[in-house]
C-alpha positions, 0 to 999 in steps of 0.5 A: 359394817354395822348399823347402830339404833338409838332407843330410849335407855331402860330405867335399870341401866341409866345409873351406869349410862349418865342417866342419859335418857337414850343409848346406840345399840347395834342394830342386829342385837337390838332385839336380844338387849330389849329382851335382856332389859325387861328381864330386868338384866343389867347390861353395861356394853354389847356389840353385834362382832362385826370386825371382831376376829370370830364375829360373835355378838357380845355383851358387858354385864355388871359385876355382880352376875354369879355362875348361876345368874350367867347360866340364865342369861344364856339362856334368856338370850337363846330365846331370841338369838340362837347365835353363840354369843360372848358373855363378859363382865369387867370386875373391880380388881385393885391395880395399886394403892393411892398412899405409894407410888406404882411400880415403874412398867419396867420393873414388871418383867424381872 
């Protein structure tokens, strides 16, 4: 099971948190989201990977991070964390449209 800390929420990151002035963060992976943070890195979620199926440690960051951006988040974490952690990023992806209706699910599989 793992242990949450709460720490005062960065100034780049109140935008996307309700400008709440402090976060939960798993306790294990504090040290390498701080490190992130004064690097000026945007973080949207994380999670140490305890009771995730291979355990890795993992971290949401904003949308507009490129290959190259990736590259060097990697890196910035390998400074302090020589886990292989799991890089993710939720991107806006339209799904449907305000002016029709969506389809019906079962309609999906023909």
């Amino acid at each position: 099971m793992h242990e949450t800390i709460s720490v005062k929420c960065p100034e780049l990151l109140k935008p996307y948190r309700s400008n709440k002035e402090t976060i939960s963060i798993d306790f294990s992976i504090v040290v390498t989201m701080q490190h992130l943070w004064k690097r000026c890195i945007i973080t949207i979620g994380s999670c140490c990977g305890d009771g995730i199926l291979d355990g890795r440690p993992s971290v949401v960051i904003h949308e507009s991070y490129s290959n190259d951006d990736i590259d060097n988040i990697v890196k910035l974490i390998k400074e302090v964390d020589d886990r292989d952690w799991m890089i993710c990023q939720w991107r806006n992806v339209e799904v449907g449209r305000a002016d029709r209706p969506a389809r019906p699910f079962s309609t999906l599989d023909k």
